[in-house]
Residue frames as a rotation matrix with the C-alpha (Angstrom) as fourth column:
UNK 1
0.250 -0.469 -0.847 105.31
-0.780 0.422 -0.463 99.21
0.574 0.776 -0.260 43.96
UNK 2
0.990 0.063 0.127 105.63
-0.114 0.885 0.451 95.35
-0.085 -0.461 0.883 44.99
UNK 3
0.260 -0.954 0.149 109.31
-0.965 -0.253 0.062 94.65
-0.022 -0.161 -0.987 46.22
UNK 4
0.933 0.141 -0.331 110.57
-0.317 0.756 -0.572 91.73
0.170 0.639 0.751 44.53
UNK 5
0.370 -0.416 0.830 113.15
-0.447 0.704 0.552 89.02
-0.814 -0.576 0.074 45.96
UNK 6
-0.158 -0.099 -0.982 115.47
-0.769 0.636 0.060 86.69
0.619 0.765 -0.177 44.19
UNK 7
0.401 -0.103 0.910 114.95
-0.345 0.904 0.254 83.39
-0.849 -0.415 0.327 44.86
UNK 8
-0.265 -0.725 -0.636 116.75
-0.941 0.337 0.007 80.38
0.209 0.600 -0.772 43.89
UNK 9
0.726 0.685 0.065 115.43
-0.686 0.713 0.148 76.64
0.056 -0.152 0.987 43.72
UNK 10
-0.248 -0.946 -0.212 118.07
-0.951 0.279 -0.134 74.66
0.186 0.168 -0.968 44.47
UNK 11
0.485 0.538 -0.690 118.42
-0.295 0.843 0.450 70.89
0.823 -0.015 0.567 44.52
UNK 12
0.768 -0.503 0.396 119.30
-0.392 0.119 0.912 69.44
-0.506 -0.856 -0.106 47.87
UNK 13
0.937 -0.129 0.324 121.18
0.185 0.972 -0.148 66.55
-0.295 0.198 0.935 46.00
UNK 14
0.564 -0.677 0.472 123.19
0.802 0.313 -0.509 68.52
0.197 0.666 0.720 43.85
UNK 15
0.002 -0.283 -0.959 123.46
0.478 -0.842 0.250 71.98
-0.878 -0.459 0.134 45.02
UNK 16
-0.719 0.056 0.693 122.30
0.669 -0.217 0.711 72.69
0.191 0.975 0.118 41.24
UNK 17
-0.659 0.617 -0.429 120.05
-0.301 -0.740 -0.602 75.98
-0.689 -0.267 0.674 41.00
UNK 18
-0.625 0.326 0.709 117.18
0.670 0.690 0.274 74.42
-0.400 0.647 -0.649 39.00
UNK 19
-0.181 0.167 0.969 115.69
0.792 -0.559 0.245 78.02
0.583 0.812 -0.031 38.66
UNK 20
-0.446 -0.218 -0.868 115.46
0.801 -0.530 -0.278 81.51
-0.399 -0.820 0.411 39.73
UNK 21
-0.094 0.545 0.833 114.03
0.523 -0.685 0.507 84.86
0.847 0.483 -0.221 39.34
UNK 22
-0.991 0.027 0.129 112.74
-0.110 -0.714 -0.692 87.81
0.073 -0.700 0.710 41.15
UNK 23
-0.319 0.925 -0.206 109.36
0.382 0.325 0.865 87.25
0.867 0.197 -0.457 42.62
UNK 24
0.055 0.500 0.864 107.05
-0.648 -0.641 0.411 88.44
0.760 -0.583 0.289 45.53
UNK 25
0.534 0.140 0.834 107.26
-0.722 0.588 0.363 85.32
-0.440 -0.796 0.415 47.36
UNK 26
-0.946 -0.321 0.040 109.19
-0.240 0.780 0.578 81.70
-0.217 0.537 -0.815 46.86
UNK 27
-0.149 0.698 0.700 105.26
0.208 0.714 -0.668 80.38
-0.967 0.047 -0.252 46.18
UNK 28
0.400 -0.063 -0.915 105.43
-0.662 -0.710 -0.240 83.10
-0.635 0.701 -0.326 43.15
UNK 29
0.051 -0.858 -0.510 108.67
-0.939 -0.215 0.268 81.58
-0.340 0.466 -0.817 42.22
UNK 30
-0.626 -0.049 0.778 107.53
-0.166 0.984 -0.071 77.71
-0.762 -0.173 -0.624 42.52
UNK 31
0.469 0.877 0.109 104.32
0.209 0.010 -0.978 78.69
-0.858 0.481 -0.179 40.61
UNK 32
0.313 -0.222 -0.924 106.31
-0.853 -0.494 -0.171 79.71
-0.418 0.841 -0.343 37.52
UNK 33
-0.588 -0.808 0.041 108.92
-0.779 0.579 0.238 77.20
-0.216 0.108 -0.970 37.69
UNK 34
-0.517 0.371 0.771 105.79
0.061 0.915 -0.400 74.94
-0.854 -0.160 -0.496 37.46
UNK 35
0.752 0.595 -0.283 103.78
-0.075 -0.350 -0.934 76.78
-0.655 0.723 -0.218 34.64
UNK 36
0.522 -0.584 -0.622 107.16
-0.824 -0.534 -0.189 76.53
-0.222 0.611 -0.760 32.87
UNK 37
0.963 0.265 -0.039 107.62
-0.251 0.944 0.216 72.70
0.094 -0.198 0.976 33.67
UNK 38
0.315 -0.854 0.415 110.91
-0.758 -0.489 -0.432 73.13
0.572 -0.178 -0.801 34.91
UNK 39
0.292 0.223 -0.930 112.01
0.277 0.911 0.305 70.11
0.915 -0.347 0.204 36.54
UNK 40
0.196 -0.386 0.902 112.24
-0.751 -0.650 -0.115 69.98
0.630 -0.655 -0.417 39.94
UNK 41
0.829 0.232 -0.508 113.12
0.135 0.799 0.586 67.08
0.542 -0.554 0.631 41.12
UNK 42
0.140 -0.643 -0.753 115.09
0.981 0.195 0.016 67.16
0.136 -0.741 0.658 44.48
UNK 43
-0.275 0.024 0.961 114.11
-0.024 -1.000 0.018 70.71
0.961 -0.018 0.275 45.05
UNK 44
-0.892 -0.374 -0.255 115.08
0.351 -0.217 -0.911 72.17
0.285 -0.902 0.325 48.21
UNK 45
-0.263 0.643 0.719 111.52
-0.029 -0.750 0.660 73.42
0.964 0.152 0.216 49.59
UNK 46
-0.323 0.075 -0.943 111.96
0.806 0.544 -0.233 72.67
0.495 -0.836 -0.236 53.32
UNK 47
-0.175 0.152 -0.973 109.60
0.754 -0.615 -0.232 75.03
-0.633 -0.774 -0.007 55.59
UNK 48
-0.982 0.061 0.180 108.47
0.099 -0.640 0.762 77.20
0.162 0.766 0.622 52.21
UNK 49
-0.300 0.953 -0.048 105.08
-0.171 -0.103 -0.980 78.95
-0.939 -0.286 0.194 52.85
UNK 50
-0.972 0.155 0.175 103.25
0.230 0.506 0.831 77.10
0.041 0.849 -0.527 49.90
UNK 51
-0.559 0.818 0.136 99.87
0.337 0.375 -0.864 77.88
-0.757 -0.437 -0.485 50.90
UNK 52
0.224 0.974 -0.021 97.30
0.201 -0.067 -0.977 77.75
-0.954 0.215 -0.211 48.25
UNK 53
-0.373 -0.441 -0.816 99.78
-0.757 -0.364 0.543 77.47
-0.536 0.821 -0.198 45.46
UNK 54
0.777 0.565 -0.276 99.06
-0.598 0.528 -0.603 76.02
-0.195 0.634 0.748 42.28
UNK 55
-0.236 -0.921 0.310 101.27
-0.579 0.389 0.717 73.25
-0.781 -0.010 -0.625 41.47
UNK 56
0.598 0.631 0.494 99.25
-0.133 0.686 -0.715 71.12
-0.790 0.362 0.495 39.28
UNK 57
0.991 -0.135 -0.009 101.44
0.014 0.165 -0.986 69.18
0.134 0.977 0.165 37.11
UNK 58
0.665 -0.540 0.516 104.15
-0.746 -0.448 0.493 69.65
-0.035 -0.713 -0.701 39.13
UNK 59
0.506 -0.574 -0.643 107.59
0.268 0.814 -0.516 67.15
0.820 0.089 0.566 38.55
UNK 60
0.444 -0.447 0.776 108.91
-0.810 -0.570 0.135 67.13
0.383 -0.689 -0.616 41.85
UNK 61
0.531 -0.260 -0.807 110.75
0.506 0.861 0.055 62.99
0.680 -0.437 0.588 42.78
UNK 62
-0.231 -0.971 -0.059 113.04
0.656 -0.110 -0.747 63.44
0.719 -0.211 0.662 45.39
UNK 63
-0.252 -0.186 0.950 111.93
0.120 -0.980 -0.160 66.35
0.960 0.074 0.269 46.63
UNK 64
-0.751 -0.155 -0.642 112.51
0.628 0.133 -0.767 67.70
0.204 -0.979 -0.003 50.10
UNK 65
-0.428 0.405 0.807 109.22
-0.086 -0.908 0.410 69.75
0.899 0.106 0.424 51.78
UNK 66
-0.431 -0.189 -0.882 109.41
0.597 0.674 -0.436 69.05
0.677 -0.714 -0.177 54.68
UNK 67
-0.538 0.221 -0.813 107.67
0.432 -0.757 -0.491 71.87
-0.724 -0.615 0.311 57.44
UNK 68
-0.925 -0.231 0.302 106.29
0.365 -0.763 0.534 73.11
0.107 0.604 0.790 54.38
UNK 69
-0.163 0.982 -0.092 102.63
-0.239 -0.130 -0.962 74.91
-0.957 -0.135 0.256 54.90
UNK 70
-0.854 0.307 0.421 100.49
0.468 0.808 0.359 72.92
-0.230 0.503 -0.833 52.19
UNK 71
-0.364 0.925 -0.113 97.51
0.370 0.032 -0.928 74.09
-0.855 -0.380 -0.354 53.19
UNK 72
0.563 0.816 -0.131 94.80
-0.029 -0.138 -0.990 74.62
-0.826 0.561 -0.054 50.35
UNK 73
-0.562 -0.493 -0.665 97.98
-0.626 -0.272 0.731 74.03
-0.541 0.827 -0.156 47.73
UNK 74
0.812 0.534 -0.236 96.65
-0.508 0.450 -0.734 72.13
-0.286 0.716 0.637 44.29
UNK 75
-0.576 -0.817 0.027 99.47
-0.691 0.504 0.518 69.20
-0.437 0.280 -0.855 43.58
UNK 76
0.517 0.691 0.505 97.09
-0.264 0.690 -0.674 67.39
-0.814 0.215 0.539 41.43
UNK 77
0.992 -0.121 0.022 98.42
0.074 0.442 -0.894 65.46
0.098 0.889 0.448 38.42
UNK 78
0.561 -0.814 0.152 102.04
-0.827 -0.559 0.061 66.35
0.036 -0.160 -0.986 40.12
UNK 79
0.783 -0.265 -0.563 104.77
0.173 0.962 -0.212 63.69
0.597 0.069 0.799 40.58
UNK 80
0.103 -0.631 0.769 106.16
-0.876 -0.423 -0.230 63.74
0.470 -0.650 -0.597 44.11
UNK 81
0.868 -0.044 -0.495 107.19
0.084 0.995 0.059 59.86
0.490 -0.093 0.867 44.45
UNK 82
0.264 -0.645 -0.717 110.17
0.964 0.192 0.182 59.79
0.020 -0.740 0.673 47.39
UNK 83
-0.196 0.061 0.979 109.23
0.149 -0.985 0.091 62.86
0.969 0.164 0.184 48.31
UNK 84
-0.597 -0.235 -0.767 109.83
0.762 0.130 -0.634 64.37
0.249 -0.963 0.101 52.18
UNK 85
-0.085 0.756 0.649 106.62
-0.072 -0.654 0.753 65.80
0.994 0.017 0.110 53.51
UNK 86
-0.343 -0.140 -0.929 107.76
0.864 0.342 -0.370 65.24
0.370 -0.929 0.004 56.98
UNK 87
-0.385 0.229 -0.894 105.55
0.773 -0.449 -0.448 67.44
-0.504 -0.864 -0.004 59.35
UNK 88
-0.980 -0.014 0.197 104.29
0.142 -0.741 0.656 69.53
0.137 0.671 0.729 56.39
UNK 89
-0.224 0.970 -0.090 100.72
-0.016 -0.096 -0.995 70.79
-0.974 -0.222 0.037 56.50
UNK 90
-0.966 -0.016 0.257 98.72
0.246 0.240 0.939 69.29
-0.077 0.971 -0.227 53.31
UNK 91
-0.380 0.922 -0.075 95.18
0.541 0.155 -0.827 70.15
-0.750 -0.355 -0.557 55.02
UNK 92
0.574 0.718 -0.394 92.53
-0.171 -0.365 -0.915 71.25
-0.801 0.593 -0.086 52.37
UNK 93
-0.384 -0.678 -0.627 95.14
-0.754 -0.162 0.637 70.40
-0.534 0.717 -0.449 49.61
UNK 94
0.578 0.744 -0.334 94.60
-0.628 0.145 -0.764 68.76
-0.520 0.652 0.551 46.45
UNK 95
-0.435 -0.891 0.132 96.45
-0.580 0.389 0.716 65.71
-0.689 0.235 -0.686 45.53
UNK 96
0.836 0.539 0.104 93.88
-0.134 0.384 -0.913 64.42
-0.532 0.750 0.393 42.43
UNK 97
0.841 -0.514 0.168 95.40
0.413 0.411 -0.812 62.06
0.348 0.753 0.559 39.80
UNK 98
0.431 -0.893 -0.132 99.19
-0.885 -0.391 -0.251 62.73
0.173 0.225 -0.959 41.70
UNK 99
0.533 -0.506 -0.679 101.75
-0.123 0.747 -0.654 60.60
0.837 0.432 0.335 41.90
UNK 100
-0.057 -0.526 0.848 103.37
-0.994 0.111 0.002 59.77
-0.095 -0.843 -0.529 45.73
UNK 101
0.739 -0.145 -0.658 105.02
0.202 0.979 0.011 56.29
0.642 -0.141 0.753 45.41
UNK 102
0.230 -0.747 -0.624 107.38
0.962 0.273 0.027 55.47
0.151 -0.606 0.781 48.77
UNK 103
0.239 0.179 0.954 106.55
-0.366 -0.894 0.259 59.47
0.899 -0.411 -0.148 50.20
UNK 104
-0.556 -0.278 -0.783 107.41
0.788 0.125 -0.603 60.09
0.266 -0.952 0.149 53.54
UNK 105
-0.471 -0.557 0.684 104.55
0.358 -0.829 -0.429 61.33
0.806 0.043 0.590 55.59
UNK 106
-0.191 -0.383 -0.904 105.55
0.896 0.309 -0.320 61.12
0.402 -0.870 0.285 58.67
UNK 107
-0.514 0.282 -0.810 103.91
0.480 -0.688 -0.544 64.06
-0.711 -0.668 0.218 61.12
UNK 108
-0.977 0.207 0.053 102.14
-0.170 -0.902 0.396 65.80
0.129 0.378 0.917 58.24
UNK 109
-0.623 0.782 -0.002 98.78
0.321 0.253 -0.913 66.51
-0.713 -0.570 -0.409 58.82
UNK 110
-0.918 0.368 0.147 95.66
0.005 -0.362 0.932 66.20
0.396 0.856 0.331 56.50
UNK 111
-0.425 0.848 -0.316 92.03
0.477 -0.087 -0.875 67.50
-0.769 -0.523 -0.368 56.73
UNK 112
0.591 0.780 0.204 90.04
0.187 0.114 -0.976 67.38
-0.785 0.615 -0.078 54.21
UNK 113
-0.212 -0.975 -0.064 92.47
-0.394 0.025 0.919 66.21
-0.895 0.220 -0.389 51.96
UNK 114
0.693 0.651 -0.312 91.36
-0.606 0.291 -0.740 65.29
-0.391 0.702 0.596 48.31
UNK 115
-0.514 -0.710 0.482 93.39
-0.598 0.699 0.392 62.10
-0.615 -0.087 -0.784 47.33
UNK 116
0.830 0.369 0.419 90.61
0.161 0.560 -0.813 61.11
-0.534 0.742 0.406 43.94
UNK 117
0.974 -0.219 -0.061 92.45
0.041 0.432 -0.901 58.90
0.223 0.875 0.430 41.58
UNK 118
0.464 -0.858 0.220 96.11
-0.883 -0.431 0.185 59.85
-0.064 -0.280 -0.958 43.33
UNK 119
0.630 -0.298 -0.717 98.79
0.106 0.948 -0.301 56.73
0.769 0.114 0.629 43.64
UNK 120
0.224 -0.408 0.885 99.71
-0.929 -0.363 0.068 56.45
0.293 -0.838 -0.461 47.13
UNK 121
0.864 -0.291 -0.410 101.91
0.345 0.937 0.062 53.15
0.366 -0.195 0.910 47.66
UNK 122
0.226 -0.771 -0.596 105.07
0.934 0.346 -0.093 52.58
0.277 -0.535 0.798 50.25
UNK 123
-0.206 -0.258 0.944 104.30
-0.176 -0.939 -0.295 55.80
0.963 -0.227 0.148 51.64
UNK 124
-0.620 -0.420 -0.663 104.63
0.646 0.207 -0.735 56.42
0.445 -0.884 0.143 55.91
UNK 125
0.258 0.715 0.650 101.67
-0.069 -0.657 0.750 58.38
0.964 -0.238 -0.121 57.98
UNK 126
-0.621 -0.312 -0.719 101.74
0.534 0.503 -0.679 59.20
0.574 -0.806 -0.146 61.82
UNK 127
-0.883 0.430 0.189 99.51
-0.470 -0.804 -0.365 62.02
-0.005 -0.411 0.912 62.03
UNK 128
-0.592 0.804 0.047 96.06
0.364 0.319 -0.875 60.77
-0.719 -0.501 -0.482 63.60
UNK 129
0.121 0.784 -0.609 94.30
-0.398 -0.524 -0.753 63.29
-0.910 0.333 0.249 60.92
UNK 130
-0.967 -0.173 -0.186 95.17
-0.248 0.488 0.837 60.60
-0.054 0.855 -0.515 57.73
UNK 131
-0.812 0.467 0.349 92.20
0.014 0.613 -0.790 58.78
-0.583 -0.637 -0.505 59.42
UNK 132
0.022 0.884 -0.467 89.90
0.137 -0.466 -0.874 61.18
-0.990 -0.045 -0.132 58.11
UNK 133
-0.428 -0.440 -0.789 91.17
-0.715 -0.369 0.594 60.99
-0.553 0.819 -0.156 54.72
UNK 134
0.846 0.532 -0.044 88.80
-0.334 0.464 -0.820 59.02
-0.416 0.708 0.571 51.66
UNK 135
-0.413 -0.911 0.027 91.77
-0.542 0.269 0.796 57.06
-0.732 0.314 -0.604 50.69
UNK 136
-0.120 0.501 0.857 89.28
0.435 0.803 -0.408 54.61
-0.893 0.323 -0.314 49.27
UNK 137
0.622 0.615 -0.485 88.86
-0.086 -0.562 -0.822 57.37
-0.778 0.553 -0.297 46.75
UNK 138
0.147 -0.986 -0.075 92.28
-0.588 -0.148 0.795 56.69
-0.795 -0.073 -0.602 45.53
UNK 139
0.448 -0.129 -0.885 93.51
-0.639 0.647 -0.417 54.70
0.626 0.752 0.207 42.02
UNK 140
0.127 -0.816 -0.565 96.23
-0.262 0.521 -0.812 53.39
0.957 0.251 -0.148 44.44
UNK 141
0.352 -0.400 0.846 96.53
-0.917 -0.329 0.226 52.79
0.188 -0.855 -0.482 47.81
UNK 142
0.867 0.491 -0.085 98.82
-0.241 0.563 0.791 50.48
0.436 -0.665 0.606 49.16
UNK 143
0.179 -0.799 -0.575 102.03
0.642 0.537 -0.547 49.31
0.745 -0.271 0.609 51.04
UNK 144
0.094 -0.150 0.984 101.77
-0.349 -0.931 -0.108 51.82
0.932 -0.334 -0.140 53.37
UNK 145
-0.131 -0.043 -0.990 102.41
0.915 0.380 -0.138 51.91
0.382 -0.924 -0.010 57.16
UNK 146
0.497 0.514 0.699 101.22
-0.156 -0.740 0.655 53.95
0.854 -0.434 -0.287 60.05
UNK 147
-0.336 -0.938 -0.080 103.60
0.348 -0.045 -0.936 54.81
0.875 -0.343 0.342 62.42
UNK 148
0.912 0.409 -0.033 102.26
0.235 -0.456 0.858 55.64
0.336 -0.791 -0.512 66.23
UNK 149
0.643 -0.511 0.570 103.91
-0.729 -0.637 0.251 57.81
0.235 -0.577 -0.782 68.91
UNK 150
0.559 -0.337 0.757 105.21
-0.535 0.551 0.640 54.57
-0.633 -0.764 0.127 71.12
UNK 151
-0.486 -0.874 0.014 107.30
-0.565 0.326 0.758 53.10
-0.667 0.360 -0.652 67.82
UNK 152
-0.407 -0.063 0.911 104.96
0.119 0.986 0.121 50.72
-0.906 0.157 -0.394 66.64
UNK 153
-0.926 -0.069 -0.372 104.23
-0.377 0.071 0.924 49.86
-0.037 0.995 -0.092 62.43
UNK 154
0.067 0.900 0.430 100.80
0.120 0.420 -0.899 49.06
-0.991 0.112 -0.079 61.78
UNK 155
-0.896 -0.105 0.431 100.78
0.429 0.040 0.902 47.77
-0.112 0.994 0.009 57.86
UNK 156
0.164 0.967 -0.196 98.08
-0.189 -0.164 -0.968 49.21
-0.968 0.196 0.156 55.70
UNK 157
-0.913 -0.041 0.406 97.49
0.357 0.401 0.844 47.55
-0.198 0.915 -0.351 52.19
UNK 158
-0.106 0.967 0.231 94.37
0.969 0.048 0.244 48.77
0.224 0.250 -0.942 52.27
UNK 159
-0.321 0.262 0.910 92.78
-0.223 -0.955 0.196 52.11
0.921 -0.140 0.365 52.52
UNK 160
-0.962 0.215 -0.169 91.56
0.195 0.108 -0.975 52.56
-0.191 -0.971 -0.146 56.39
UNK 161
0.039 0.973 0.225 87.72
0.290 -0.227 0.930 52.75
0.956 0.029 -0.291 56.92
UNK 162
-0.936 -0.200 0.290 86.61
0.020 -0.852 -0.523 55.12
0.352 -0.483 0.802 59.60
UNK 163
-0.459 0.865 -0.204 83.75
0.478 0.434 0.764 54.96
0.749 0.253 -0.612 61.38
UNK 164
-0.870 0.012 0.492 82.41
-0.211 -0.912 -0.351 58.23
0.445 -0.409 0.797 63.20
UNK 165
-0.082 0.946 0.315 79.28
-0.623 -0.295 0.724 58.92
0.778 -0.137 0.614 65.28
UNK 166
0.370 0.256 -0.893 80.12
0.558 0.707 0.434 56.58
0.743 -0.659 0.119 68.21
UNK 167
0.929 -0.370 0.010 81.49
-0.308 -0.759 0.574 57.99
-0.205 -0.537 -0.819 71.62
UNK 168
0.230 -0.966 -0.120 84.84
-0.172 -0.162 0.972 56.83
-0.958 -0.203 -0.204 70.37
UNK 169
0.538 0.049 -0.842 85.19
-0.832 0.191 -0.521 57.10
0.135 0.980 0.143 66.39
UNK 170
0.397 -0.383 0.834 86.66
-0.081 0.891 0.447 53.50
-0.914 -0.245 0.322 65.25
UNK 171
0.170 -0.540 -0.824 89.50
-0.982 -0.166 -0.094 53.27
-0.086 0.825 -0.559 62.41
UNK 172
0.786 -0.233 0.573 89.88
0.040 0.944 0.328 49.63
-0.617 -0.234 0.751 60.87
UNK 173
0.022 -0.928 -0.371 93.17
-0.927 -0.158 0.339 48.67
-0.373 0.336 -0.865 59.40
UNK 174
-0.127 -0.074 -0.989 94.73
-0.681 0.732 0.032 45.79
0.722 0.677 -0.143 57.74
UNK 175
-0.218 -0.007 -0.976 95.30
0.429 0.898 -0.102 43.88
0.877 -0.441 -0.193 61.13
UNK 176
-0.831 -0.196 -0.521 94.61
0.556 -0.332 -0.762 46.30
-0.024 -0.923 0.385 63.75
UNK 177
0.300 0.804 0.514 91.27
0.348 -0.594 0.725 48.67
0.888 -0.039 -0.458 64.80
UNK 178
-0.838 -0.451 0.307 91.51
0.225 -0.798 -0.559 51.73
0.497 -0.399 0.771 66.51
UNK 179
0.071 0.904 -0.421 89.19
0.943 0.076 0.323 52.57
0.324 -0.420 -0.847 69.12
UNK 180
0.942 -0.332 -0.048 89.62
-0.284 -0.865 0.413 56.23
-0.179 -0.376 -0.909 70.16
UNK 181
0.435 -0.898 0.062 93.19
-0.899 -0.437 -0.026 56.25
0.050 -0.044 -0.998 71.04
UNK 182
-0.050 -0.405 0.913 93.89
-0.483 0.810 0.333 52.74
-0.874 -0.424 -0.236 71.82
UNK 183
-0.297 -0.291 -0.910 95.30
-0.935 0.284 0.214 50.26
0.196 0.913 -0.356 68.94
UNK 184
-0.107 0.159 0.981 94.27
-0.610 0.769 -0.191 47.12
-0.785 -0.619 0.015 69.35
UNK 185
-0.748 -0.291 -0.597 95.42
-0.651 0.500 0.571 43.92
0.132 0.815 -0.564 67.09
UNK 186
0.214 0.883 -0.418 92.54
-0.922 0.324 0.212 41.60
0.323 0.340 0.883 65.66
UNK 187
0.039 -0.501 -0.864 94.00
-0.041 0.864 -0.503 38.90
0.998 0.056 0.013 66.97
UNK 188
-0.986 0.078 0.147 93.88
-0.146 0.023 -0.989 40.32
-0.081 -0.997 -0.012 70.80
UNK 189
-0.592 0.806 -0.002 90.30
-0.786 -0.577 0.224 41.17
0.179 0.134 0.975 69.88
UNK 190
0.181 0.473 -0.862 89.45
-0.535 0.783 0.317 37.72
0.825 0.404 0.395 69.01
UNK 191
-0.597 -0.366 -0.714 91.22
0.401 0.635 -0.661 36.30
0.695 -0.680 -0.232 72.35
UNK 192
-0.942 0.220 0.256 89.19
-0.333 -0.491 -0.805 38.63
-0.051 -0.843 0.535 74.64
UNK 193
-0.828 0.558 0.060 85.88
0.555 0.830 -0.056 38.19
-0.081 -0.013 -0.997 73.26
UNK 194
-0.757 -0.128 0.641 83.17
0.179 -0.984 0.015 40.42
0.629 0.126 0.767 72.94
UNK 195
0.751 0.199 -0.630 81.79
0.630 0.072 0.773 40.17
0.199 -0.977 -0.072 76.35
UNK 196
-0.228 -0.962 -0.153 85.38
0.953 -0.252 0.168 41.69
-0.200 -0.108 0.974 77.02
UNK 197
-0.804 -0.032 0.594 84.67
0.315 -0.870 0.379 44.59
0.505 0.492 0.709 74.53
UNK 198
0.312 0.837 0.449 81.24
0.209 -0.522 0.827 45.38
0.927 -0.164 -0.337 75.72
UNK 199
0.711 0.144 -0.688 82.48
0.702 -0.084 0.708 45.58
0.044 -0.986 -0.161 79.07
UNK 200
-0.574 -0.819 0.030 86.14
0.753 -0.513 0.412 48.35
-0.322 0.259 0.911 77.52
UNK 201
-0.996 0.059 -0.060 84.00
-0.083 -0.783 0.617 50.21
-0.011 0.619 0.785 75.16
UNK 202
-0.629 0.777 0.022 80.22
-0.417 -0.312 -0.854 49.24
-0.657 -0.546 0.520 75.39
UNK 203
0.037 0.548 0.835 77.41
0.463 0.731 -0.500 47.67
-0.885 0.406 -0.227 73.51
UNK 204
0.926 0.198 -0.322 77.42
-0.216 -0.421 -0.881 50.16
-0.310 0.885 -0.346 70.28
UNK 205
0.032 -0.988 0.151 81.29
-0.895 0.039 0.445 49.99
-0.445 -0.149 -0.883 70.52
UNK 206
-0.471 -0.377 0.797 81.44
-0.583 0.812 0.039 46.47
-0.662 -0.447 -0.602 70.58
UNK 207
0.582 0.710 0.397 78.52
0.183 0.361 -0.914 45.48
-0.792 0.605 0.080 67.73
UNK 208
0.793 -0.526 -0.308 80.91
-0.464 -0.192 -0.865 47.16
0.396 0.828 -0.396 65.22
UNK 209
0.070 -0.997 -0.040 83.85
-0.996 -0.072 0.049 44.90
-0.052 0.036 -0.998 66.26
UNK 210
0.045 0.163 0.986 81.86
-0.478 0.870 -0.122 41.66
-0.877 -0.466 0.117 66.72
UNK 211
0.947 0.214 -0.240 82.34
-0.321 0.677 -0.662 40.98
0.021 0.704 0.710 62.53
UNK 212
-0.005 -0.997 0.081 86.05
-0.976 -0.013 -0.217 40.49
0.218 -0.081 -0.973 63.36
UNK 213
0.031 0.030 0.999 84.89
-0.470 0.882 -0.012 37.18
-0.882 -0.470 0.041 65.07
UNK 214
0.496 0.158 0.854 84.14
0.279 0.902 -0.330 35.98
-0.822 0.402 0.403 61.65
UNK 215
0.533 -0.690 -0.490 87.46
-0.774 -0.164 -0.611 37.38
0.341 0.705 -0.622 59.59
UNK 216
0.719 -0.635 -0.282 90.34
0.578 0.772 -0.264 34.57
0.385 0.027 0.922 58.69
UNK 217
0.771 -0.508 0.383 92.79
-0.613 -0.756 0.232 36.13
0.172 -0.414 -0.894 61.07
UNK 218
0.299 -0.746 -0.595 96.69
-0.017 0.619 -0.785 35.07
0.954 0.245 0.172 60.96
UNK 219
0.999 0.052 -0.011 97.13
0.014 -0.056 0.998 34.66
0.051 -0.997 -0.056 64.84
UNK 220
-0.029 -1.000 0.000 101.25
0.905 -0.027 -0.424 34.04
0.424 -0.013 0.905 63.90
């Protein structure tokens, strides 16, 4: 016989219990509350082992999941707009046709993330594995910003484009292009030259950075 737990969903905001039950797990208990369309907005789920739950459809604004394990969950068609995925693991998760306007997420890490048809505007990234995300695949992508280790904002209005198979993969941005590890504004790019580059990163390197010479770059 399966030994069964209450849980309680509580909102951070209010300290309202937004639902409860006995279940095998809190992912049990989330899955219902979702299959039952229970709102949940500003539900406490900080550090909840979510993996491979079904959420789809999911009404979650507000909501805190921070630490939460992600991994293979289904939040498609969900609405988690100012929603705290700080450090959460979303890898193999499904975020088709959801809703993340002005999300926070900050340290979480995706890999092979699905993100067709999602809205993903004034939301915050810092993990290195976004990169690898098909944002382009997206209905929405934009206001967003990428946060590195050393403090600095790098805007993205745009989806990033990736470009693999060199010895250092190369990420462009709105005003910046990643080269391996090193950030480097379009605007230095253009002041060095690429003589400069071929001589940092090499001749393959350095062919994929040489259309920058001929973008309208704001030098302000």
């Amino acid at each position: 016989m399966t030994t069964k737990t209450k849980y309680q969903l509580i909102c951070k905001d209010t300290d309202e219990i937004l639902f409860e039950g006995w279940f095998d797990s809190i992912r049990s208990c989330v899955e219902r509350a979702v299959e039952d369309r229970i709102c949940l907005n500003g539900v406490d789920l900080a550090g909840a082992n979510l993996s491979n739950a079904n959420l789809d459809d999911a009404q979650m604004i507000g909501a805190n999941l921070s630490n939460a394990n992600l991994n293979g969950a289904n939040l498609s068609e969900g609405v988690f707009d100012n929603a705290n995925f700080t450090d959460a693991d979303l890898s193999n998760s499904c975020l088709v046709q959801g809703s993340f306007m002005n999300t926070n997420f900050y340290g979480a890490s995706f890999s092979s993330t699905d993100v067709t048809d999602a809205v993903i505007t004034g939301c915050q990234f810092s993990c290195p594995s976004v990169f690898s995300t098909l944002f382009g695949r997206a209905a929405l992508f934009s206001g967003c910003h990428y946060i590195h280790s050393d403090g600095d904002h790098f805007f993205m209005d745009r989806p990033p484009v990736t470009v693999y198979g060199l010895i250092r993969d190369i990420v462009f941005l709105d005003d910046v292009i990643k080269v391996g590890h090193d950030f480097i504004m379009k605007r230095d790019i253009l002041s060095v030259g690429v003589h400069h580059l071929k001589l940092m990163y090499g001749n393959d390197i350095a062919r994929y950075l040489s259309p920058i010479f001929h973008e309208k770059i704001n030098i302000v």
